[in-house]
N, C-alpha and C positions, 0 to 999 in steps of 0.2 A: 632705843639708841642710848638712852641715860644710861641704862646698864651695862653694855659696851664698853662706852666709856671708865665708867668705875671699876671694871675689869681691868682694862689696861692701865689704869694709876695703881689697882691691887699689883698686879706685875710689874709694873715701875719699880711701885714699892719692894717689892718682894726682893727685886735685880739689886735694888740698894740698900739691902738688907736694912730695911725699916719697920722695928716692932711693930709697928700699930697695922701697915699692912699685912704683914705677918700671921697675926694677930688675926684678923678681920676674915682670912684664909681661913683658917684655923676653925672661927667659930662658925664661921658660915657653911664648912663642908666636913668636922670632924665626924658628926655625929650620923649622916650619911652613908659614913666608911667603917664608923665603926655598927650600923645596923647590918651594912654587906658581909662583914666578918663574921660577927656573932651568928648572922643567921644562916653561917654556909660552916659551919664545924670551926669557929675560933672564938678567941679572947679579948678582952679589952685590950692585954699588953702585945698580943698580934697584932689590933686594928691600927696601937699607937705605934709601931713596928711600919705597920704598911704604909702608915698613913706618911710616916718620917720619911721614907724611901721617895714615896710619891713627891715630898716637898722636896724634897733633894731634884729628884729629878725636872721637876715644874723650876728650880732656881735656872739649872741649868741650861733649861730653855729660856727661862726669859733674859736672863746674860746673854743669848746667844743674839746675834744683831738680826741673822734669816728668820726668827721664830716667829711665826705670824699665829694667833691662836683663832682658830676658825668654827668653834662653837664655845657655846660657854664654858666660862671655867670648872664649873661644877661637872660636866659632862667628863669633861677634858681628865681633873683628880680624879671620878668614880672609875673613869676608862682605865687609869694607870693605875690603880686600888683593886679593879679588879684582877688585870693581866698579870698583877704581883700577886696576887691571892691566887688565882688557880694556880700560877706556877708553883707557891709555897704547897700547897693541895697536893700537887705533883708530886713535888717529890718526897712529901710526906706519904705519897701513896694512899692520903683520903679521897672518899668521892665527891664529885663535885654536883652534881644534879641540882636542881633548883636554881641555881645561880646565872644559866643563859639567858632569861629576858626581864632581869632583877630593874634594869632601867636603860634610856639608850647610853651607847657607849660609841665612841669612835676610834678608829685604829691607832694605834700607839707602840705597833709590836717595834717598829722599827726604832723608835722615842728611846723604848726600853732596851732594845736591842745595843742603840750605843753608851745608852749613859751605864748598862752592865760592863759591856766591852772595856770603857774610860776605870770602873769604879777597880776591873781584873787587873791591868794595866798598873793603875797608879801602888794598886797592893804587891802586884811584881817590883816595880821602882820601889817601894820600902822596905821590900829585903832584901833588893841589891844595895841601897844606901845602908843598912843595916850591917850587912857581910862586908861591907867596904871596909871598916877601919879607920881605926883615928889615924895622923892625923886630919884624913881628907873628909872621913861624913862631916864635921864641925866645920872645917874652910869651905866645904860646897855649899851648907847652911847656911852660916854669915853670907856669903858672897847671894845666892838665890832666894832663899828664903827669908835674911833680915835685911836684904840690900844693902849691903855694907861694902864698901870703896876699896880698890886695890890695897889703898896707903892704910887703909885702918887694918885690914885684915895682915899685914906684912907688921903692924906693930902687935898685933894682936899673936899672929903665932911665931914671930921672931926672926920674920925672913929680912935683909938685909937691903931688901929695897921692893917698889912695887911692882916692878919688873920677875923679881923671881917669884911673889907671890901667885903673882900670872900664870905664870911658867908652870909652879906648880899645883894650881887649879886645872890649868888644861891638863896637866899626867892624871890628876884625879879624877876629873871627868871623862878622861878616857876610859880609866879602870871601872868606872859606873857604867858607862856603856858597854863594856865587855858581859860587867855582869849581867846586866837587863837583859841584853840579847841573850844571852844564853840561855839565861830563864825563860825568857820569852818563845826560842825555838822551845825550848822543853814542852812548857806549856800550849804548842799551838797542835 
């Protein structure tokens, strides 16, 4: 039960991005992931590759409010360490043999299946903000990204009250939406 616990203050942590949980992840299950690596055709800077992905993905379940983790944490990284390895395996076109009953593992495909989907998505949204153009990538920025207030943003690119800066945030987020979507039919 003690363990459980400490798992879920690890994931507390981890959700509030706190070194030392971080940290504690880290030591407690790098060297696991990087044994699964090496010993199925990779490298350290693979393991430290998969293993990054993994944390990524493990953040953003434990941000998520649904996410209930229902075996240990150790289980739960080697599952998503491994499903990113054979697929890396894949489509390297190495074999994978040896690597089915390396330790238990529980399903994840779906886990992985969205935080890919999110990670395709967000890379779409950075080169439609990209292709956008000044001067609206900067004012969609300030406004989303640094939180910045109508009034500042109208002194900041010279618009003549906070009213037209408005105005021309919506024309700009429209043209961001135009591009996403397009890319986005492209890409599906």
């Amino acid at each position: 039960m003690k363990s459980d616990t400490n798992e879920q203050l690890l994931l507390k942590g981890l959700a509030h991005s706190d070194s030392k949980a971080i940290e504690s992840i880290y030591k407690d299950n790098f060297n696991m992931v990087l044994s699964l690596i090496i010993n199925n055709n990779g490298s350290y800077d693979e393991a430290k590759d998969i293993f990054q992905e993994a944390m990524i993905a493990l953040y953003e379940k434990a941000t998520s409010e649904s996410f209930i983790l229902t075996c240990q944490l150790k289980t739960y990284i080697y599952s998503v360490c491994r499903r990113l390895w054979l697929k890396r395996l894949q489509q390297l076109g190495k074999t994978t043999s040896g690597i089915e009953n390396f330790e238990e593992t529980v399903s994840v495909d779906e886990d992985l299946e969205t935080h890919e989907r999110k990670n395709a998505e967000f890379s779409m949204m950075d080169r439609a903000l990209n292709s956008l153009g000044e001067p609206c990538k900067s004012l969609l920025k300030a406004y989303y990204i640094n939180k910045k207030g109508m009034s500042e943003i109208a002194l900041q690119f010279g618009y003549t009250n906070a009213d037209n800066a408005k105005n021309q945030k919506y024309k700009c987020l429209m043209r961001l939406k135009k591009l996403f979507f397009s890319q986005y039919n492209i890409g599906e």
